[in-house]
N, C-alpha and C positions, 0 to 999 in steps of 0.2 A: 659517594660515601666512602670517605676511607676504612681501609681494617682495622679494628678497635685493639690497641695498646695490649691490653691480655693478651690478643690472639699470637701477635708480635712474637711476646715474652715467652708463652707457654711456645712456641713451634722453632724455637732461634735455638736450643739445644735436642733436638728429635734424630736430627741429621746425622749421617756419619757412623751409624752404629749398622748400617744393613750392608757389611761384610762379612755376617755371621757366616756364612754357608764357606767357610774356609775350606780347602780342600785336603785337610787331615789335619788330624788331632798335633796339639802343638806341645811339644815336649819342655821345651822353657819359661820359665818361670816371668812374666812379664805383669807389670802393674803401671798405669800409664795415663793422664789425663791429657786429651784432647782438644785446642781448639783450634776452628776456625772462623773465618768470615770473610768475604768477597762482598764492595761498594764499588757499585757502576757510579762514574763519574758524567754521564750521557743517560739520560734518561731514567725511568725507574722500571727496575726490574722485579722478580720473585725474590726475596727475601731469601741468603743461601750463607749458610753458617751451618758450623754441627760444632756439639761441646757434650763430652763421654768420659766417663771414666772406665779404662778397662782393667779385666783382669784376665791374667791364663794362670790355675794354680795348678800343677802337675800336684800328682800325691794326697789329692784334696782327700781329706778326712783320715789323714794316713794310710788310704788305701792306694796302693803303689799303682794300680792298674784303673784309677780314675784321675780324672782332669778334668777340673770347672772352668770354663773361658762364660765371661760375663761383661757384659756392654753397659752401661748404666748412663742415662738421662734422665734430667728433672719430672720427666713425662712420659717415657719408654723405656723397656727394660727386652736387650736379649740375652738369653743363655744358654747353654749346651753345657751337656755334662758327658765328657766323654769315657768310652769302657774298651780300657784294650786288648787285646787278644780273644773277643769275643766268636769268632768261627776261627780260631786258630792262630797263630804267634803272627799273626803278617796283616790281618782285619782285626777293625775297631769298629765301635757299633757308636754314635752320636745322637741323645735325645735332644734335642731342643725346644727351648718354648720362649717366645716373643710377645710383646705386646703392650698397647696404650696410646697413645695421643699422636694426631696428624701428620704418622709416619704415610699414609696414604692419599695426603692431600694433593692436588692437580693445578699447579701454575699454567695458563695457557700462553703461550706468549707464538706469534704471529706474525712473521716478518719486520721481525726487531721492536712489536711490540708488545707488552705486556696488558694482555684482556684480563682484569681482576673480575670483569661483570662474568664472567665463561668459567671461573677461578673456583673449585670448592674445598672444600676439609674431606679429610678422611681418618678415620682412625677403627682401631683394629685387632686381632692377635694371631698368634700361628701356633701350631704343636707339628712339630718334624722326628723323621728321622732316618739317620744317615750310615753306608757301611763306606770305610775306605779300606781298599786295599794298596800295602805296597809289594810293588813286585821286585824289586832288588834291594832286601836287607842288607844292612853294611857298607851300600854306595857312597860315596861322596855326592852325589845328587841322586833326593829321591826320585821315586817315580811311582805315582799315586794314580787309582783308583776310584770313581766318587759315584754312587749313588744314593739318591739322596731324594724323599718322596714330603710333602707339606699340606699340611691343611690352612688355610687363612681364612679368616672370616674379616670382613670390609663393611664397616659402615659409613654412610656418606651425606655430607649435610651441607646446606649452605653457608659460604662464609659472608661476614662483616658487607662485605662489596658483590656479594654475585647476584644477579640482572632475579630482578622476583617473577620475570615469565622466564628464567632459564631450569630447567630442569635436572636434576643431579641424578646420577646413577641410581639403579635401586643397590640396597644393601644384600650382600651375600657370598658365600662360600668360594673363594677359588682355591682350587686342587695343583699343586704342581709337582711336577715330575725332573728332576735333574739329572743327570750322566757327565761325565767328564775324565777325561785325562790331564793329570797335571805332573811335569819334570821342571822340580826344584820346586819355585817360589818366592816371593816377597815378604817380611816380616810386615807388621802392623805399624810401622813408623812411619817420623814424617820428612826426615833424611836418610834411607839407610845403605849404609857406608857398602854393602856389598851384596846382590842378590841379581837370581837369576831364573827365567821361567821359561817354560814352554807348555800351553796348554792349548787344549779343543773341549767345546762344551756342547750339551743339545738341552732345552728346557721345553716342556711341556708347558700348557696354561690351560686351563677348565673352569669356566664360569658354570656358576649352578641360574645365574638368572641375568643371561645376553641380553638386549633388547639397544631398545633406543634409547636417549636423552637428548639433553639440550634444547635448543628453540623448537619446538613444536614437533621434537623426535628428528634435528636434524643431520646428529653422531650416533655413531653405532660401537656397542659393546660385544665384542668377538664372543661365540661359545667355545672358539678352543684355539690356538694360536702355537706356533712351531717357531722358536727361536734356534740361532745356531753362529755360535763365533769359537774367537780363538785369538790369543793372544801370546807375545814374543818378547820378552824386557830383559835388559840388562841395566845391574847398577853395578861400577868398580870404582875404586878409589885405589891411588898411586901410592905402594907402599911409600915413596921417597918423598915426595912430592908432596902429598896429602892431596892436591887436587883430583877430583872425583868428576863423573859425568851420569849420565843415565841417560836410556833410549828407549823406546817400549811401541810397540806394531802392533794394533788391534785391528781386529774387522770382524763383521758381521751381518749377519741377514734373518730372515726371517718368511712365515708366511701368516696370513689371516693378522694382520696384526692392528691395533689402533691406537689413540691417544693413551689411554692408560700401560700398555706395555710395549711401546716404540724403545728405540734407542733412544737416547737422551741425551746430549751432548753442550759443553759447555759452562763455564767458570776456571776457578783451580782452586780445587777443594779435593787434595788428593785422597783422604779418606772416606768420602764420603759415603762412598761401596767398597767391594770389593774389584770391583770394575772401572773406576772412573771416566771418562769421557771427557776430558778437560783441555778446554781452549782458552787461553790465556787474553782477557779485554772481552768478552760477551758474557753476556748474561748467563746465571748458573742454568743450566738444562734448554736454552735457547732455542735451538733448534731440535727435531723429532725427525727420527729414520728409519727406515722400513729397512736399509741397508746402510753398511758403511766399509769406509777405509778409515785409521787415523794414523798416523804419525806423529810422535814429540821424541822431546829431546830437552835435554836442562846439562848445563855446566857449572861448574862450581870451582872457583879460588878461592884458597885462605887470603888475607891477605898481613896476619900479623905473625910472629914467629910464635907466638902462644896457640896460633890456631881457632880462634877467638871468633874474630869478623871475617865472613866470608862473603863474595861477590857471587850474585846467581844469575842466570842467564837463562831463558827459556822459552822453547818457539815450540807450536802443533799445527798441521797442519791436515783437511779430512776432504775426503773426496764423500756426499751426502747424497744418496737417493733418500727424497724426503717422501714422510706419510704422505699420503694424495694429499689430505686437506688441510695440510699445514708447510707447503710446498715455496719457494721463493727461487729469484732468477739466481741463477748460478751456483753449479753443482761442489765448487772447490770453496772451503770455508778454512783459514789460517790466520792464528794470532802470533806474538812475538811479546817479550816482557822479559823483565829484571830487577834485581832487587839486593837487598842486603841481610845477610842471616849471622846469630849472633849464638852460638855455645858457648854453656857455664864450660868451666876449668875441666869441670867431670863428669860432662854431658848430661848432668841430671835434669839440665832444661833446655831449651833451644825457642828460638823467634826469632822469623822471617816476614819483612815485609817486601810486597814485591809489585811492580807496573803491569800491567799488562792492555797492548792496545791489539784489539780485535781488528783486522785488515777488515773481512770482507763482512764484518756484521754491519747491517741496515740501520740504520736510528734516523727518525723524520725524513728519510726515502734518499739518503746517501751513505756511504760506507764509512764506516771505520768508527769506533768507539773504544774507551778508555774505560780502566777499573782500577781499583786498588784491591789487594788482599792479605790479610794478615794470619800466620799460620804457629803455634805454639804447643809445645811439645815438653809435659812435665814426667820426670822419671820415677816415681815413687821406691821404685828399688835401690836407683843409683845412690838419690836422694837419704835416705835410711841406710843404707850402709856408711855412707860418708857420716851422718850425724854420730854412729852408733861405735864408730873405730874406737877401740882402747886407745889406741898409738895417737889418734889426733886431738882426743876430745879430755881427755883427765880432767879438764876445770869446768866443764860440763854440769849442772845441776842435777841431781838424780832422780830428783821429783819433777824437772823438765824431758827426763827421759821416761818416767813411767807415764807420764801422760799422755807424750808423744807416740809410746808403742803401744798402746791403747786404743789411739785412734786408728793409726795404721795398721792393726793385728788383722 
């Protein structure tokens, strides 16, 4: 039985919005629609797209010391409402609250296969809340502080295609605990011209109801699980030149851990968290890791003098200790890919299409598979301000602009 068309529709924009847990409150003003999508050309995969519209408003309701950052999906919605100076001029206090449709759902896929019968839905919400501290005001690179505590509730159901003697998790409560150090950072974009990080994290996990599932109680549901990574990125771009590159070092480990909170690795869907895991030609989340290494790397040409069309380039490569029971021959997993990326005059949008073929991914019990993915980036700020200029627009309709900042207000 295939998965039935709704299910498609409703879960093809869910994705890509669980970067909330940002690690400090974001002081500029960004408004921003998101998409993506990744097609294996090799076999059929999980279904891997995210399409959001964000928001960060400093100053929200005229109050100088709050900040709304908001994610928005036809089917989930996250939000934080941040309060600065809350235990003093250097800590912010961060509510948030998440929640709705198949942001919990579980593609299983199995050396290079995708099991839909093992596959279920999930959906859910969360109420959090977060302190950051920074510890060097007035730096040129911050350096932040994060703790940050959650409640989730998870319900879990079968989908369209999952095995009617397979068993789904029961529904219930996890608890999670965050910590972290973060110097610098990455903006929320899907090029960005300059950014830089260094971070180490620890995450708690607490099920209120472990147990078994699947065939006859064959998987197991952790009661409590110890994650722990850290990651190392660099994006520059060449004042003279324009050409740009980017690098980023992750690893991580873990203990008690299982299918539902493994690493996850795989596609290129750079927003998809705040963590990505992306191997360019395998399937989105393909592979699961109790541990890891990863390395990538992407370069970038202009190649017109407007700065227009740009040539991309991009290789990852991961050294994988996999969960016990979703384990395959050979520990070193590397893809490679390229593509063509295209910015308006005044960056208010951007579209990248790009190849990517997977070296050591398995398909029908040999290596190597192929993808496409397409990645698209609308500015709503940049956007409104170009529409709205005195100096460019005079012949402009004025009942085309009340309408237009209407929508956008």
């Amino acid at each position: 039985m295939t998965r039935p068309l709704r299910t498609h529709l409703a879960a093809l924009f869910i994705a890509g919005i669980t970067f909330s847990a940002a690690a400090q409150i974001d002081s500029t003003r960004r408004e921003l629609i998101q998409l993506g999508y990744n097609q294996p050309l090799i076999g059929k995969g999980p279904l891997a797209a995210y399409g959001f519209y964000y928001l960060n408003k400093p100053n929200y309701f005229d109050h100088t010391n709050l900040t709304l950052r908001l994610a928005l999906a036809p089917v989930y919605m996250d939000s934080e409402l941040g309060v600065s100076g809350v235990l003093g001029p250097n800590t912010d206090l961060g509510i948030g609250i998440a929640g709705g449709g198949f942001a919990d759902s579980y593609s299983e896929v199995h050396q290079g296969k995708y099991e839909q019968r093992e596959s279920f839905r999930g959906h859910g919400g969360e109420l959090s809340a977060s302190l950051y501290h920074l510890f060097n005001p007035g730096a040129r690179i911050p350096l932040y502080a994060v703790v940050r505590g959650a409640a989730h509730y998870s319900a879990y159901s079968e989908d369209g295609s999952t095995d009617d003697d397979f068993s789904v998790p029961d529904d219930q409560f996890i608890y999670r605990v965050r910590a972290g150090l973060r110097w610098g950072g990455r903006e929320p974009l899907m090029l960005p011209d300059l950014a830089m990080e260094l971070s180490a994290w620890y995450e708690g996990e607490f099920r209120s109801e472990p147990g078994r599932y699947g065939y006859n109680g064959d998987r197991t549901l952790e009661g409590s699980s110890h994650l722990f990574w850290a990651r190392a990125l660099l994006n520059y771009t060449f004042p003279e030149s324009k050409q740009s590159f980017g690098i980023s070092l992750t690893s991580g480990t873990g203990t008690q851990m299982d299918r539902l909170n493994a690493y996850r690795m795989g596609g290129n869907l750079p927003l998809y968290s705040e963590f990505p895991l992306t191997l360019p030609g395998y399937y989105f989340q393909e592979l699961s890791a109790k541990s890891f290494v990863l390395l990538g790397a992407n370069y970038n040409l202009p190649l017109d003098a407007g700065q227009h069309w740009w040539i991309t380039t991009l290789a990852a490569t991961a050294y994988v200790d996999y969960l016990n029971e979703l384990g395959q021959q050979g520990d070193w997993n590397s893809g490679v890919g390229g593509g063509v990326v295209y910015r308006s005059s005044t960056d208010s949008w951007q579209i990248a299409l790009a190849y990517g073929y997977g070296v050591d991914a398995i398909r029908n019990g040999e290596r190597g598979a192929h993808s496409l993915s397409i990645l698209v980036q609308f500015d709503l700020d940049r956007t409104r301000r170009r529409f709205f200029d005195p100096s460019e627009n005079m012949g402009r309709s004025r009942g085309l602009q009340s309408i237009i900042r209407n929508i956008f207000r």
